[in-house]
mmCIF file of the N, C-alpha and C atoms, coordinates in Angstrom:
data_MODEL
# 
_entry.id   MODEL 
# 
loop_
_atom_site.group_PDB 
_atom_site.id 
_atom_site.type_symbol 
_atom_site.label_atom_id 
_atom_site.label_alt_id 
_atom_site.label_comp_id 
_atom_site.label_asym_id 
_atom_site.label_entity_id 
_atom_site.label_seq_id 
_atom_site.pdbx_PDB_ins_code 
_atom_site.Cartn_x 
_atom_site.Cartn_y 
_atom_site.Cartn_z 
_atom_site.occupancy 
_atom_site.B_iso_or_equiv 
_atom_site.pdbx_formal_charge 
_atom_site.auth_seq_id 
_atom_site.auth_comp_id 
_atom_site.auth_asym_id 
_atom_site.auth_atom_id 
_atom_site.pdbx_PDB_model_num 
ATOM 1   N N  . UNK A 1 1  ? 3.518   -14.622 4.610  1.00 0.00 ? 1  UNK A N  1 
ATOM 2   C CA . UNK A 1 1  ? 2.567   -15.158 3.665  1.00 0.00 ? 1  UNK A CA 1 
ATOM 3   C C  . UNK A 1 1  ? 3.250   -15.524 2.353  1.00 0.00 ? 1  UNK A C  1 
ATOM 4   N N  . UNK A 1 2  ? 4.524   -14.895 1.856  1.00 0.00 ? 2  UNK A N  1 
ATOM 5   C CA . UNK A 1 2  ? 4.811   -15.394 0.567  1.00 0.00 ? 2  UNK A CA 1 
ATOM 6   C C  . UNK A 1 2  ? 5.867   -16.354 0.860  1.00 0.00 ? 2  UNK A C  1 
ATOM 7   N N  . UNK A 1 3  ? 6.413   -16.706 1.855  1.00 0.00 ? 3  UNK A N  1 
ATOM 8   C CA . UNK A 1 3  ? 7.100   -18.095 1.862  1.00 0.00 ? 3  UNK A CA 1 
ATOM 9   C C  . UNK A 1 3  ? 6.007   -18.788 1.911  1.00 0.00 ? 3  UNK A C  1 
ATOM 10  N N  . UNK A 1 4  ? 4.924   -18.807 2.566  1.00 0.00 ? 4  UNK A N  1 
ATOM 11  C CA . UNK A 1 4  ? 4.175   -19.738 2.543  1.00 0.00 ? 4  UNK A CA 1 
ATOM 12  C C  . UNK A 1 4  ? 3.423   -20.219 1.293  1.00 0.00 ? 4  UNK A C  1 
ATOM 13  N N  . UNK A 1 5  ? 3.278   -19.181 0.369  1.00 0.00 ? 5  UNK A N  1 
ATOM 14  C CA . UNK A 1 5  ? 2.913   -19.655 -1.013 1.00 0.00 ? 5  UNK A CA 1 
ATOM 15  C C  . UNK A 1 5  ? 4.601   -19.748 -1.951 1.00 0.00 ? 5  UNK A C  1 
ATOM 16  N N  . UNK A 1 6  ? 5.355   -20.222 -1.263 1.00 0.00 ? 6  UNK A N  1 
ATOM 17  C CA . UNK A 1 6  ? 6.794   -20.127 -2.192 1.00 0.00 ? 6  UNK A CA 1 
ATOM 18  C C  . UNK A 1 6  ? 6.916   -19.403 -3.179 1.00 0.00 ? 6  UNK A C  1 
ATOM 19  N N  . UNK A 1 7  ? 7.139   -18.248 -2.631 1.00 0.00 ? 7  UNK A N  1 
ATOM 20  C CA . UNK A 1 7  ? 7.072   -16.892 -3.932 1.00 0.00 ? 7  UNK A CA 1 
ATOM 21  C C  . UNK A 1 7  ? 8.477   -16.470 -3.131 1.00 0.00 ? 7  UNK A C  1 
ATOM 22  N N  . UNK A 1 8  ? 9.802   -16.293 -4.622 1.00 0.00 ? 8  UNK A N  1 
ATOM 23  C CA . UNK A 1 8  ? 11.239  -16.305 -4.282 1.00 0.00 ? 8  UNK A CA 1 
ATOM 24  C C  . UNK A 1 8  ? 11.847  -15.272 -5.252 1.00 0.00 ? 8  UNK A C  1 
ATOM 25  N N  . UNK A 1 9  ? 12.444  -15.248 -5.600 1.00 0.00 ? 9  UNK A N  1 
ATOM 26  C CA . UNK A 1 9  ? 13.436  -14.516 -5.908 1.00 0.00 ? 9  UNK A CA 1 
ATOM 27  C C  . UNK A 1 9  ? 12.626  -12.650 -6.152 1.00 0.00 ? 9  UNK A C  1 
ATOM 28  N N  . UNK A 1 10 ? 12.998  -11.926 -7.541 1.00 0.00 ? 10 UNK A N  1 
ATOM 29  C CA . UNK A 1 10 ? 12.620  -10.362 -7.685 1.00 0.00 ? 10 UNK A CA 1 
ATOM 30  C C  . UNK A 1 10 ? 10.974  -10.860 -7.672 1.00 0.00 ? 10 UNK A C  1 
ATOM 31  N N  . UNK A 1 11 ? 9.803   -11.702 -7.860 1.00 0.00 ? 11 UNK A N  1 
ATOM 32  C CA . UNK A 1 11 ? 8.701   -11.391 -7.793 1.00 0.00 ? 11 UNK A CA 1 
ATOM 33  C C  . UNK A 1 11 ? 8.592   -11.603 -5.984 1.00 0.00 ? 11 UNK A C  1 
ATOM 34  N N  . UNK A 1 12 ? 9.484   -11.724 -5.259 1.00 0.00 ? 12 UNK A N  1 
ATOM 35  C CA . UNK A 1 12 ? 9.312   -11.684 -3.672 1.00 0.00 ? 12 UNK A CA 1 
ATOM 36  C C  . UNK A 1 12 ? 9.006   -10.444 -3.449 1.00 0.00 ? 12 UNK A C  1 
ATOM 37  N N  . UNK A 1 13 ? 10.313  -9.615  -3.712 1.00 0.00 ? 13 UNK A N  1 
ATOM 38  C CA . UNK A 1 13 ? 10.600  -9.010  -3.774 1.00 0.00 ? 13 UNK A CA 1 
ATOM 39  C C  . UNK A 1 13 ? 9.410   -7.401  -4.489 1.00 0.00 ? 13 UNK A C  1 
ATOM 40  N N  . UNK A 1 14 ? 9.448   -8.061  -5.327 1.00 0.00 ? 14 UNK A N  1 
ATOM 41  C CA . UNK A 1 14 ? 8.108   -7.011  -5.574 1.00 0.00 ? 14 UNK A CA 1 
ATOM 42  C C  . UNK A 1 14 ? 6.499   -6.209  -5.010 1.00 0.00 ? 14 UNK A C  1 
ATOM 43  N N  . UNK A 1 15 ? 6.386   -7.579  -5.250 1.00 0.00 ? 15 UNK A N  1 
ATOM 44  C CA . UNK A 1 15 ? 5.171   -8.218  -4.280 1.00 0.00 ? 15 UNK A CA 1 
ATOM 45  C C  . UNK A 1 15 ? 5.290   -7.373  -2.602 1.00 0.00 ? 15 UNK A C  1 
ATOM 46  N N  . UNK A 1 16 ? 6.732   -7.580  -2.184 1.00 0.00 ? 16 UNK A N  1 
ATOM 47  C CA . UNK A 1 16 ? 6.816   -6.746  -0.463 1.00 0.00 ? 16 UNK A CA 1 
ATOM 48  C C  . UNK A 1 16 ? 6.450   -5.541  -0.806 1.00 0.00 ? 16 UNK A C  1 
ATOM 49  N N  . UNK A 1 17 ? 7.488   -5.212  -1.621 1.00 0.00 ? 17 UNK A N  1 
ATOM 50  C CA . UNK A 1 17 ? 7.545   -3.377  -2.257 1.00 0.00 ? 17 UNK A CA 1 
ATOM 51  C C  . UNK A 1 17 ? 6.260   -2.787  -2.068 1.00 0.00 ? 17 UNK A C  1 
ATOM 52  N N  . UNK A 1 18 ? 5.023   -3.517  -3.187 1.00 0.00 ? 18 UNK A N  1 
ATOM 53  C CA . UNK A 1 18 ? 4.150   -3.050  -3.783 1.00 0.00 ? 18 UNK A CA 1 
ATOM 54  C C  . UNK A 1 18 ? 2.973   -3.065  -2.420 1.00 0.00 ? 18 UNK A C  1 
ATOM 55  N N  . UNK A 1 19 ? 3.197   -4.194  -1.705 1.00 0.00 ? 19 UNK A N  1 
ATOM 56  C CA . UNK A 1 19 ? 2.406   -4.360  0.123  1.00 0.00 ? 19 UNK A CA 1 
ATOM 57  C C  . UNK A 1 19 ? 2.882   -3.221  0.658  1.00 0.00 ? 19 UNK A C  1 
ATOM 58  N N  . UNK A 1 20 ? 3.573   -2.517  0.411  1.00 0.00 ? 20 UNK A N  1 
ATOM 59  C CA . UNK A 1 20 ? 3.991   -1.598  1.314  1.00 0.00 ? 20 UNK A CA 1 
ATOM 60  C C  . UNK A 1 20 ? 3.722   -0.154  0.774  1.00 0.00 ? 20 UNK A C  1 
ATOM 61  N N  . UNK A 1 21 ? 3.071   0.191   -0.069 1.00 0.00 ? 21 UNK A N  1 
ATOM 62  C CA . UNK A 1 21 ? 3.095   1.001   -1.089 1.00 0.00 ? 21 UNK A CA 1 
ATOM 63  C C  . UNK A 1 21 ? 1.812   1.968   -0.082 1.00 0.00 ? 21 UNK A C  1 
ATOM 64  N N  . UNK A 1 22 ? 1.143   2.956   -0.344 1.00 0.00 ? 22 UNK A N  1 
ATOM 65  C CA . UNK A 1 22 ? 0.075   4.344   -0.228 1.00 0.00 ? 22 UNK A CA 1 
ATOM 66  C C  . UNK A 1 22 ? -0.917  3.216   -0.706 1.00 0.00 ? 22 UNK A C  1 
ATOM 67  N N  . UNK A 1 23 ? -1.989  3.665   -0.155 1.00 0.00 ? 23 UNK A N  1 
ATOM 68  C CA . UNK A 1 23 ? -3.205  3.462   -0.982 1.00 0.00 ? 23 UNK A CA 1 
ATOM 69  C C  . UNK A 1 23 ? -3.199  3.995   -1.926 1.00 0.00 ? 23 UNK A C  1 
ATOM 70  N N  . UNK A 1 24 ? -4.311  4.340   -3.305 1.00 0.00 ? 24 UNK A N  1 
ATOM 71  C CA . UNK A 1 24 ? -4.119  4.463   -4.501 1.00 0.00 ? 24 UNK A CA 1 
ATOM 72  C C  . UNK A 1 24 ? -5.348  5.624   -4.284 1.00 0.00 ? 24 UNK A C  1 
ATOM 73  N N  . UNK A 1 25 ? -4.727  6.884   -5.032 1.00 0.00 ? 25 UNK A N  1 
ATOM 74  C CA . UNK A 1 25 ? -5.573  7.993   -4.836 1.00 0.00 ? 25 UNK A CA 1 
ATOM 75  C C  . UNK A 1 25 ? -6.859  7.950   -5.674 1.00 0.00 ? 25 UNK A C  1 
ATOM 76  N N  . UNK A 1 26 ? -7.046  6.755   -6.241 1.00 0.00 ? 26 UNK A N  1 
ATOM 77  C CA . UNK A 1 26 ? -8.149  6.605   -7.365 1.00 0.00 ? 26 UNK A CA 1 
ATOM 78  C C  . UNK A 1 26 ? -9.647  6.027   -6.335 1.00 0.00 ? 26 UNK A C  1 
ATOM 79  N N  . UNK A 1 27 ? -9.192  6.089   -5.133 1.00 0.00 ? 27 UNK A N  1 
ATOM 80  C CA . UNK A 1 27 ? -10.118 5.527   -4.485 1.00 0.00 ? 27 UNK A CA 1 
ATOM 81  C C  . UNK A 1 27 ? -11.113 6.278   -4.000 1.00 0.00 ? 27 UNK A C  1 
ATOM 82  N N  . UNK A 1 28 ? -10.490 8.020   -3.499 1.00 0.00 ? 28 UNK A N  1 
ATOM 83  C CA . UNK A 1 28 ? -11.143 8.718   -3.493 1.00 0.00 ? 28 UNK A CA 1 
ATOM 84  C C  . UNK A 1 28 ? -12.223 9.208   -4.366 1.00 0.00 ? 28 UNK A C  1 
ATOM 85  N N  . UNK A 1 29 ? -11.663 9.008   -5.583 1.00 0.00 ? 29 UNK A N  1 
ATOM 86  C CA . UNK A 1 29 ? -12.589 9.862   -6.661 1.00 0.00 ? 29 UNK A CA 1 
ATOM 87  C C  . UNK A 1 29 ? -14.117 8.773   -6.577 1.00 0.00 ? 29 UNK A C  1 
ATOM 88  N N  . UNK A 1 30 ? -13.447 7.432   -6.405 1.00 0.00 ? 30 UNK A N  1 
ATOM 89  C CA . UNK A 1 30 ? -14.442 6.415   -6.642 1.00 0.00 ? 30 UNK A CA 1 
ATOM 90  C C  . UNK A 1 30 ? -15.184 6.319   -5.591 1.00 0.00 ? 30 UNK A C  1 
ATOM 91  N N  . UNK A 1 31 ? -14.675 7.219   -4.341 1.00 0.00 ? 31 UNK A N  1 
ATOM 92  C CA . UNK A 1 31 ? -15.233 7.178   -2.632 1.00 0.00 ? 31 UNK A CA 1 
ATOM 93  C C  . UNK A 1 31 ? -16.804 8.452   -3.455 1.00 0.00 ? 31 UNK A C  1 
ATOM 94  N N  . UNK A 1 32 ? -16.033 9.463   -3.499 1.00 0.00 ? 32 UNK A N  1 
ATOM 95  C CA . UNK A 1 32 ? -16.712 10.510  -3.918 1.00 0.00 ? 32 UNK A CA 1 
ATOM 96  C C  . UNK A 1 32 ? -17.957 10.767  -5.134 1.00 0.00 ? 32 UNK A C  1 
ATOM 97  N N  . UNK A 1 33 ? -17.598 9.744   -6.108 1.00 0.00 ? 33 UNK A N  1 
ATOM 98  C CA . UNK A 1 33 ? -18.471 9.302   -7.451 1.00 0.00 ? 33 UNK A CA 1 
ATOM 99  C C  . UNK A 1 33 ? -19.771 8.673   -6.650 1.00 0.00 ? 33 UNK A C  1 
ATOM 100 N N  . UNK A 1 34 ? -19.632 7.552   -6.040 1.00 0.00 ? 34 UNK A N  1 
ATOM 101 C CA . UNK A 1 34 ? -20.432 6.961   -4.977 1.00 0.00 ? 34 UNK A CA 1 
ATOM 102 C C  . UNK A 1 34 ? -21.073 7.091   -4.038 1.00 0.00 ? 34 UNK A C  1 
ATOM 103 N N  . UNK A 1 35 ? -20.603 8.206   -2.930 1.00 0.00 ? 35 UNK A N  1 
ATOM 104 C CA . UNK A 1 35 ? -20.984 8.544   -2.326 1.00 0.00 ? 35 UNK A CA 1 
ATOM 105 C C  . UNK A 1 35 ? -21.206 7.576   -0.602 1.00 0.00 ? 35 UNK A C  1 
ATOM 106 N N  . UNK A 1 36 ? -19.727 7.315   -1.031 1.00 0.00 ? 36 UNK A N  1 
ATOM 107 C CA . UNK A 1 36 ? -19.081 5.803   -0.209 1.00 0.00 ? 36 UNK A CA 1 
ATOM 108 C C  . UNK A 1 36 ? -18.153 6.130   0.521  1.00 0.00 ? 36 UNK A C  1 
ATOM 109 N N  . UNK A 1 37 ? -18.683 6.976   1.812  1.00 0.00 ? 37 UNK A N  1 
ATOM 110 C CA . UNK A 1 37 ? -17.396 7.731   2.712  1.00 0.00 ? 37 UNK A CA 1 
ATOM 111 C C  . UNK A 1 37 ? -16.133 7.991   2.299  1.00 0.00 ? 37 UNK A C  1 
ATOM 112 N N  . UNK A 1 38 ? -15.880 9.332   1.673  1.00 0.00 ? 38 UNK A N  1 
ATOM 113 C CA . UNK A 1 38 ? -14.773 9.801   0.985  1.00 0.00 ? 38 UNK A CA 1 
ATOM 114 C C  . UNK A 1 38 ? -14.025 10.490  1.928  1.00 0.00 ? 38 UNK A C  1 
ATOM 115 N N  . UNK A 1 39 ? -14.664 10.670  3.289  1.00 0.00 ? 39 UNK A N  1 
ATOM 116 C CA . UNK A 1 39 ? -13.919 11.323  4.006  1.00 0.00 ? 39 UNK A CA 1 
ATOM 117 C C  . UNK A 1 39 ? -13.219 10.395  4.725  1.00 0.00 ? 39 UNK A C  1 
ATOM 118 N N  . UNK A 1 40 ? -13.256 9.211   5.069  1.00 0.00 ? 40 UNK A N  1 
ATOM 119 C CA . UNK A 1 40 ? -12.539 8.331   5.675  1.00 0.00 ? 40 UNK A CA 1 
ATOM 120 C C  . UNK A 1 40 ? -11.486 7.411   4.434  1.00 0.00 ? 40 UNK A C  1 
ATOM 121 N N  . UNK A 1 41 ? -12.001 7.655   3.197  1.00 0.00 ? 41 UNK A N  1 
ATOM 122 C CA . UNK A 1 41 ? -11.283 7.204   2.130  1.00 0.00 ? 41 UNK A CA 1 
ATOM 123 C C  . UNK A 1 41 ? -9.710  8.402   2.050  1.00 0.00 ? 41 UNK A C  1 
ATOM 124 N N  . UNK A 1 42 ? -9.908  9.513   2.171  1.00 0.00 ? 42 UNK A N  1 
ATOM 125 C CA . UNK A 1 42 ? -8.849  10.357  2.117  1.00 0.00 ? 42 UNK A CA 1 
ATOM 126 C C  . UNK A 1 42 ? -8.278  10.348  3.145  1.00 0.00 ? 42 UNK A C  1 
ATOM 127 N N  . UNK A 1 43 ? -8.698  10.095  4.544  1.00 0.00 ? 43 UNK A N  1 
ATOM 128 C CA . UNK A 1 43 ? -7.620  10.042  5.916  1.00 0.00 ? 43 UNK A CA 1 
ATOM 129 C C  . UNK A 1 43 ? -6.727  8.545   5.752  1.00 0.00 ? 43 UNK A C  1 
ATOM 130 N N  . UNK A 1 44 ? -7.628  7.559   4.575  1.00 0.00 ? 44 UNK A N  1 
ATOM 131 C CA . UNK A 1 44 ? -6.562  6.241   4.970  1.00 0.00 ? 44 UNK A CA 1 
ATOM 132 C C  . UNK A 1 44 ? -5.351  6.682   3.973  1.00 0.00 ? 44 UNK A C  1 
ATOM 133 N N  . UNK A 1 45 ? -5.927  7.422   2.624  1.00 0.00 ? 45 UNK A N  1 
ATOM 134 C CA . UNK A 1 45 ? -4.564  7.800   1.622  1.00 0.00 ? 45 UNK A CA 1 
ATOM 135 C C  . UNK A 1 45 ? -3.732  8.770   2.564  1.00 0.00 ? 45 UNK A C  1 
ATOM 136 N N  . UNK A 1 46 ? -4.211  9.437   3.317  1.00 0.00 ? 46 UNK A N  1 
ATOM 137 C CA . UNK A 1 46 ? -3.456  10.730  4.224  1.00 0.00 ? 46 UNK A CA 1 
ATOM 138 C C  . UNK A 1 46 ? -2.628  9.682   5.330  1.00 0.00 ? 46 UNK A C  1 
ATOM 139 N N  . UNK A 1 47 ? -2.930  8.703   5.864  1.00 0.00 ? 47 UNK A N  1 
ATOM 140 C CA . UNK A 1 47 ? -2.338  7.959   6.484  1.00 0.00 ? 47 UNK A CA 1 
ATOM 141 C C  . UNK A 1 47 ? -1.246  7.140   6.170  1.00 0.00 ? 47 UNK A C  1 
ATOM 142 N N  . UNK A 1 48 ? -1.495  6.150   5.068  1.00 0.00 ? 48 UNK A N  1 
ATOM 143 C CA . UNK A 1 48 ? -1.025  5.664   4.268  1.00 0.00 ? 48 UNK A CA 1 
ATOM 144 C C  . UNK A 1 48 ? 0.128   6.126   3.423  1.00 0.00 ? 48 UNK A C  1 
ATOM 145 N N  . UNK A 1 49 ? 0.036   7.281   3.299  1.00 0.00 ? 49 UNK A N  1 
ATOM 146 C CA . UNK A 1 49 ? 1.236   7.754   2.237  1.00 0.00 ? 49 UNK A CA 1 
ATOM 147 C C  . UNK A 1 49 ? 2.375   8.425   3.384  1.00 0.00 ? 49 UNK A C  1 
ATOM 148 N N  . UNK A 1 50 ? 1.758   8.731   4.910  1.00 0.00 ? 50 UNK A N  1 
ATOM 149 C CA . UNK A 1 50 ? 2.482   9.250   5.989  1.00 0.00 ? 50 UNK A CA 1 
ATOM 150 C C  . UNK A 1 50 ? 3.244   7.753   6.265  1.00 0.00 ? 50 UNK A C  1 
ATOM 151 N N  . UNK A 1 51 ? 2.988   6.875   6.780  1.00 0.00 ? 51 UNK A N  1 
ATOM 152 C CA . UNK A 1 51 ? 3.230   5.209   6.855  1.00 0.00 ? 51 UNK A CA 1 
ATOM 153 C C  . UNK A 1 51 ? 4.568   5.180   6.276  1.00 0.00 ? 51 UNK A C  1 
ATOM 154 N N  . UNK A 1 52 ? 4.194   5.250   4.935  1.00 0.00 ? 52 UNK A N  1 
ATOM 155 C CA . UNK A 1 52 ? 5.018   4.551   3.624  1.00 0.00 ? 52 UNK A CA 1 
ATOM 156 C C  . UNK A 1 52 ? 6.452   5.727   3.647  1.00 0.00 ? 52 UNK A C  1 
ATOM 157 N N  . UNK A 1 53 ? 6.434   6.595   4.253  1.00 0.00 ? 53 UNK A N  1 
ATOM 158 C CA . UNK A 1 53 ? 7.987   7.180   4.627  1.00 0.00 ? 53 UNK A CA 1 
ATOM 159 C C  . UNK A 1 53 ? 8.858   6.268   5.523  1.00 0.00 ? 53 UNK A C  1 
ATOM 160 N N  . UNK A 1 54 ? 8.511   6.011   6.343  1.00 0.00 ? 54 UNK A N  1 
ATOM 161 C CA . UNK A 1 54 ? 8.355   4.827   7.482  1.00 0.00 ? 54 UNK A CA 1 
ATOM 162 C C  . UNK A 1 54 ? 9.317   3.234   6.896  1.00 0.00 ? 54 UNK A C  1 
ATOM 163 N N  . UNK A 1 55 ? 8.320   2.620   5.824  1.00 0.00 ? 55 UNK A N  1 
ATOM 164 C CA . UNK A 1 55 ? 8.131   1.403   6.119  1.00 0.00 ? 55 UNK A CA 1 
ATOM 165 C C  . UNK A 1 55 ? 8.349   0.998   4.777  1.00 0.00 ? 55 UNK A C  1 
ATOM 166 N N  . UNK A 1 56 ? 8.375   2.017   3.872  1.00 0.00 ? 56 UNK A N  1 
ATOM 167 C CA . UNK A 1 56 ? 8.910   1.551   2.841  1.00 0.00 ? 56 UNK A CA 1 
ATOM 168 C C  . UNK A 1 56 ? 10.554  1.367   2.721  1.00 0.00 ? 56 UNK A C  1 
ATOM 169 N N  . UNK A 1 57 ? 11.422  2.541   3.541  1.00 0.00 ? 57 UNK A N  1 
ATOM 170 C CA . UNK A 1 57 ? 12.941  2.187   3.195  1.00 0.00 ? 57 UNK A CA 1 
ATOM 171 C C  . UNK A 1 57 ? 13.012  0.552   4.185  1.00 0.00 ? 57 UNK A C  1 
ATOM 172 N N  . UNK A 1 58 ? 12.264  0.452   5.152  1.00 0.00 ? 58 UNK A N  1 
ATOM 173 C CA . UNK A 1 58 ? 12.284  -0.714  6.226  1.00 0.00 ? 58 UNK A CA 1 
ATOM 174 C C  . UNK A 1 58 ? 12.334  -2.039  5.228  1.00 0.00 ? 58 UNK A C  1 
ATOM 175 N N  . UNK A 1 59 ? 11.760  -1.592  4.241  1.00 0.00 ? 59 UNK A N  1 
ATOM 176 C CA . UNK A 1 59 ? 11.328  -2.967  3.576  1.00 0.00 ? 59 UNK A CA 1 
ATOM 177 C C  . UNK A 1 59 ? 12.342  -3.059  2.533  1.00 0.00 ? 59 UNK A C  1 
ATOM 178 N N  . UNK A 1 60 ? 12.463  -1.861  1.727  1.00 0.00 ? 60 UNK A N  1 
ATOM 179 C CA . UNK A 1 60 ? 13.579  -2.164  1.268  1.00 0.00 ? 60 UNK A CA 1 
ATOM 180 C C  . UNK A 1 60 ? 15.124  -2.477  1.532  1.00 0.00 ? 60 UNK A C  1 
ATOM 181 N N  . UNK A 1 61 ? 15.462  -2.431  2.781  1.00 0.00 ? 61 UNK A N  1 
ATOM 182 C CA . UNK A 1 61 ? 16.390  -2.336  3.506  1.00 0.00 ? 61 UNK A CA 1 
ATOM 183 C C  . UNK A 1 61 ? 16.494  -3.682  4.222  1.00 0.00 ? 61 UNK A C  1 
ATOM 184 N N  . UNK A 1 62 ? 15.006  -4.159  4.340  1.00 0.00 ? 62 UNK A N  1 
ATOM 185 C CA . UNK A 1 62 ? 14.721  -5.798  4.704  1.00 0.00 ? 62 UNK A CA 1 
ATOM 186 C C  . UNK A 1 62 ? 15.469  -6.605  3.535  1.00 0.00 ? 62 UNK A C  1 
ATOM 187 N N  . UNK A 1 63 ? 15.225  -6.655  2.282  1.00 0.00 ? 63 UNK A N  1 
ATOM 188 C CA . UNK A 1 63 ? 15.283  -7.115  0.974  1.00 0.00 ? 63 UNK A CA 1 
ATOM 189 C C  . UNK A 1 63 ? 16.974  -7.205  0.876  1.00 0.00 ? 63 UNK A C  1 
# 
């Protein structure tokens, strides 16, 4: 997708990094404030941050 919008040099680069990153634990609180399935909001951060051991050196190692 970012060759296809010609996105090149360190903002390529970033941009992968940051795609590859945990979900953001702020989601829970906002799952939980709401009352907007917080329990499936914490298995994707519980997932997500398991992932990103994975797939983050992959990406950086892509780069």
């Amino acid at each position: 997708m970012l060759a296809i919008l010609s996105i090149k040099g360190t903002l390529f680069s970033v941009i992968l990094i940051l795609s590859a990153m945990p979900a953001a634990v702020n989601a829970v609180i906002l799952a939980e404030e709401y009352d907007a399935a917080p329990k499936l909001v914490s298995r994707c951060i519980l997932w997500t941050t398991l992932a990103s051991f994975i797939v983050l050196p992959a990406m950086i190692g892509f780069l």
